[in-house]
C-alpha positions as CSV (number, residue, x, y, z in Angstrom):
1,X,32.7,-42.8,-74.5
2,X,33.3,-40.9,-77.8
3,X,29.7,-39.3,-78.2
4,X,30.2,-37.1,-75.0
5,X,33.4,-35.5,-76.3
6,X,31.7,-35.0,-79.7
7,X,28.9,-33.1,-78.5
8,X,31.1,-30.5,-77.1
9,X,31.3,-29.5,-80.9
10,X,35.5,-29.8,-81.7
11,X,36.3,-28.4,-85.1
12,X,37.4,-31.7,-86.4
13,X,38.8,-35.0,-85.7
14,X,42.2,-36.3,-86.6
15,X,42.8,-39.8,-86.3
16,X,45.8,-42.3,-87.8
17,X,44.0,-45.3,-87.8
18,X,46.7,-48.1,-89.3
19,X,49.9,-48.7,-86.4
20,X,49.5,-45.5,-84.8
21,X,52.5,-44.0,-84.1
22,X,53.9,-44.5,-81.1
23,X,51.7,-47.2,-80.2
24,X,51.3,-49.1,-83.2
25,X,48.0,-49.8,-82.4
26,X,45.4,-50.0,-85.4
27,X,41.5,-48.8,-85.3
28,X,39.3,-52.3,-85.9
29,X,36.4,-52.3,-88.5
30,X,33.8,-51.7,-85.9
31,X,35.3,-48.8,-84.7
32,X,35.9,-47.1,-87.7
33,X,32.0,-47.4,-89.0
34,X,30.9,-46.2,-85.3
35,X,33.4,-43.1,-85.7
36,X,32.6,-42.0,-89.6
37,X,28.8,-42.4,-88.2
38,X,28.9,-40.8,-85.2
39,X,31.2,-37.8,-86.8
40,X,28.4,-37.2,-89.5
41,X,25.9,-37.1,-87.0
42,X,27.3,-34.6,-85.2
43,X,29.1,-32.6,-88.3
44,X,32.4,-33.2,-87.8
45,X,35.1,-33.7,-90.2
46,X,37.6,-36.4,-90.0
47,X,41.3,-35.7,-91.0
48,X,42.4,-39.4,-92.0
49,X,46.0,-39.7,-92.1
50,X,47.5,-43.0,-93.3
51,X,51.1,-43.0,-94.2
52,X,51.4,-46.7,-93.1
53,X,48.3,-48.7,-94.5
54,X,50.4,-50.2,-97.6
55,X,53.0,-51.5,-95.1
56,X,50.4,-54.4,-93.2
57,X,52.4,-57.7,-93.2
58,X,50.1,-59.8,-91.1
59,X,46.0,-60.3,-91.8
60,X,43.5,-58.8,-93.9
61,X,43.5,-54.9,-95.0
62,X,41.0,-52.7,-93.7
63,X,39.0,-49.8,-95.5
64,X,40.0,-46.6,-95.0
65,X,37.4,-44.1,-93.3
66,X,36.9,-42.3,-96.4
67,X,35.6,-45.3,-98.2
68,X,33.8,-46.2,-95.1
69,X,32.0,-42.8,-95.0
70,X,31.2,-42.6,-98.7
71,X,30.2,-46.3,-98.7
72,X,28.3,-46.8,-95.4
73,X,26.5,-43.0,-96.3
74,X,25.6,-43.6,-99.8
75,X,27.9,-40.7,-100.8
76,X,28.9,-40.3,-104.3
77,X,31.2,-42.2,-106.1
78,X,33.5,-39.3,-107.3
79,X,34.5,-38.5,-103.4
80,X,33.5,-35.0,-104.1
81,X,30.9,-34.8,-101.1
82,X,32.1,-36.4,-97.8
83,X,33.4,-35.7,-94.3
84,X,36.3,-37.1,-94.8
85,X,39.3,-35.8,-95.3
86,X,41.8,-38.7,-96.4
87,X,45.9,-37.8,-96.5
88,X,48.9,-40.5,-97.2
89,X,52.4,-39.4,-98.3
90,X,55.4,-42.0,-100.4
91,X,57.7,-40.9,-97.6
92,X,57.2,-44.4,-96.1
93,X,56.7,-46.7,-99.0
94,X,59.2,-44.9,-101.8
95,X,61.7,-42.3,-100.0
96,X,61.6,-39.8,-96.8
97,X,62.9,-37.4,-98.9
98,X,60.4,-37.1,-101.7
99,X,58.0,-35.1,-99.5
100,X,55.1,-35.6,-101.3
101,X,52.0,-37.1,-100.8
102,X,48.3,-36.6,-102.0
103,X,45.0,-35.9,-100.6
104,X,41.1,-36.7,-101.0
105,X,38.5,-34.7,-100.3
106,X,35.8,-32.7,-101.7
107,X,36.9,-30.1,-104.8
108,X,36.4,-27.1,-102.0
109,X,39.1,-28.7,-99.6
110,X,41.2,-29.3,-102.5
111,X,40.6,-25.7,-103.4
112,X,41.0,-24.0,-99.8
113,X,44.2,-26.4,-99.2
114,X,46.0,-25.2,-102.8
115,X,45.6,-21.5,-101.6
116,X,46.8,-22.5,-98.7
117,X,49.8,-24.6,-100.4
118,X,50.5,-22.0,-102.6
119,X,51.1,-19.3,-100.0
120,X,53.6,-21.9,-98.1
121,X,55.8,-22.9,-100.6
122,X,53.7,-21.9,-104.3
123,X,54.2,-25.6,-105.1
124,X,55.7,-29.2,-104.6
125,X,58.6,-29.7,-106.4
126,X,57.7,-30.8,-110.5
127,X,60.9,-33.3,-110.6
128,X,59.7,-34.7,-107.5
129,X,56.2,-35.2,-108.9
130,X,57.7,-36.9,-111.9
131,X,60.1,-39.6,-109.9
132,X,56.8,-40.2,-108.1
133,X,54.6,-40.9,-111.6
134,X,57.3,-43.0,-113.3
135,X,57.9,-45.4,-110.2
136,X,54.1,-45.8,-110.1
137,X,53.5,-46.6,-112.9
138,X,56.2,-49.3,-114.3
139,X,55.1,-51.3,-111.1
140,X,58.6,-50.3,-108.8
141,X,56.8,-49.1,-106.6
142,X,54.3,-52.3,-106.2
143,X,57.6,-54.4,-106.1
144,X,59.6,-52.1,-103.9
145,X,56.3,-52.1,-100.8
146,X,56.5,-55.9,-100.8
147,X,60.0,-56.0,-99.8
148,X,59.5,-52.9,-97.3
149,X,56.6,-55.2,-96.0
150,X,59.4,-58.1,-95.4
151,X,61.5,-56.1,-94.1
152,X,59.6,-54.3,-91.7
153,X,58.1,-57.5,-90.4
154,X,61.5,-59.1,-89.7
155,X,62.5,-56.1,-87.4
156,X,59.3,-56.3,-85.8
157,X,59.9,-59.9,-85.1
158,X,63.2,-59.1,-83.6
159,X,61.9,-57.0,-81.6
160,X,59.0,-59.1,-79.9
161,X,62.2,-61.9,-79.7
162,X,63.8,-59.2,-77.2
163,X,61.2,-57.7,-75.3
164,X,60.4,-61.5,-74.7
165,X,64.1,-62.2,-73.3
166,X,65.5,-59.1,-71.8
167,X,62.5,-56.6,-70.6
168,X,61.3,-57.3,-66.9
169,X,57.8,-59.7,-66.6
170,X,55.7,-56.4,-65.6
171,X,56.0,-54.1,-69.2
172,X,53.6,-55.0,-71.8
173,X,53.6,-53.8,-75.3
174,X,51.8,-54.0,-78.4
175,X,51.9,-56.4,-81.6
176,X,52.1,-54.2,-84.2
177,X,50.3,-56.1,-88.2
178,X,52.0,-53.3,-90.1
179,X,55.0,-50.6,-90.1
180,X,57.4,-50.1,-87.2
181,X,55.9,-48.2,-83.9
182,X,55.7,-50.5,-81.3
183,X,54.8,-49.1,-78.2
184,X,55.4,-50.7,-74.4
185,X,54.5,-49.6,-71.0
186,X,55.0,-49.9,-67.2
187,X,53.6,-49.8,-63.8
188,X,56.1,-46.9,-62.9
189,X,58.8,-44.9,-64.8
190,X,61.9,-46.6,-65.5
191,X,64.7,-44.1,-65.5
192,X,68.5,-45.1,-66.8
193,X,71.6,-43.8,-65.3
194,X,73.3,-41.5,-67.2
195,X,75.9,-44.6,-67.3
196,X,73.3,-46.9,-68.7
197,X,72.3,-44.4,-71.1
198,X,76.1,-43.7,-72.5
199,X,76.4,-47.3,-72.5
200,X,74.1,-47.8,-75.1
201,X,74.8,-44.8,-77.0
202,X,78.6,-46.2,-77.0
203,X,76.5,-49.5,-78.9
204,X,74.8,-46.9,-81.6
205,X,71.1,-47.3,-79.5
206,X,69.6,-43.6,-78.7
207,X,67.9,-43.1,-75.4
208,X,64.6,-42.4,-76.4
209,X,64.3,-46.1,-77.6
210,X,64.4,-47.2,-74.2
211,X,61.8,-44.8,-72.8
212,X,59.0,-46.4,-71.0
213,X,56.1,-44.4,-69.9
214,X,54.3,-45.6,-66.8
């Protein structure tokens, strides 16, 4: 089903592949070797973006596409050929706030993307960059994405706990292994009242939590 669209030639390919948000879904082994092969064959780069693969709490990692398309293609060892473009950001594993994350891809990505970077903004903040290198490398940061991992997996459980006892037999919804999204859905759209909704915005719960698409 994903040659077809491929062969209609789209300038590139962006996929989240670890607890997609909204669904929470993540892309299995198999799939990712079938996408970095079938995205060489027909010359298409991938934008990988994977802001939550440190935050898996349940079963075994899986490698990123980059590594899959450098490994599986007998590319080099330096990542500076490829058709990958890999992205990931501390803004889920250290602090929102930061904004800063880091990029691999070949040395005339990197290049184009500076120029580009530099006529956004010139550059990312140099304190920020600092706070970044210094929790790295004492191992905070190590520590800090076990405990997110606990945490995260807690809420998640909580979550499955309700769904279980208060949503109606016909919604479904994923099991997310990692992060937060968890996404549901419905034979039809479930609309609240405008009392139901200022009901739970009374308990501190915003509407769009209790969206369901159909």
């Amino acid at each position: 089903m994903l040659e077809k669209p491929l062969r209609s030639g789209p300038k590139f390919m962006y996929v989240l592949p670890n607890f997609q948000n909204p669904a929470g879904t993540t892309l299995s082994e198999g799939r990712r070797h079938e996408l970095v092969l079938l995205a060489d064959r027909y010359g298409i780069p991938i934008v990988e973006d994977d802001p939550y693969g440190q935050l898996r709490y349940e079963g075994e990692h899986l490698p990123p596409l980059v590594v899959i398309d450098r490994e599986n293609l007998r590319r080099d060892q330096g990542y500076s050929i490829g058709n990958v473009i890999y992205l990931s950001t501390f803004s889920k594993t250290l602090a929102p706030g930061l904004r800063l994350g880091w990029i691999v891809a070949p040395p005339d990505v990197i290049g184009k993307l500076t120029q580009l970077k530099q006529g956004t903004d010139l550059h990312t903040s140099t304190f920020t960059q600092f706070v970044a290198y210094e929790v790295a490398r004492d191992g905070f940061l190590d520590k800090h994405v076990k405990l997110i991992r606990q945490i995260y997996r807690e809420r998640r459980d909580v979550m499955l706990q309700s769904l279980e006892e208060f949503f109606p037999a016909e919604v479904t919804w994923t099991r997310p292994k990692g992060a937060c999204p968890l996404g549901n859905s419905a034979p039809r759209a479930r609309h609240e009242s405008h009392l139901q909704l200022r009901h739970r915005a009374e308990r501190g719960v915003r509407p769009w939590q209790f969206l369901l698409r159909p």
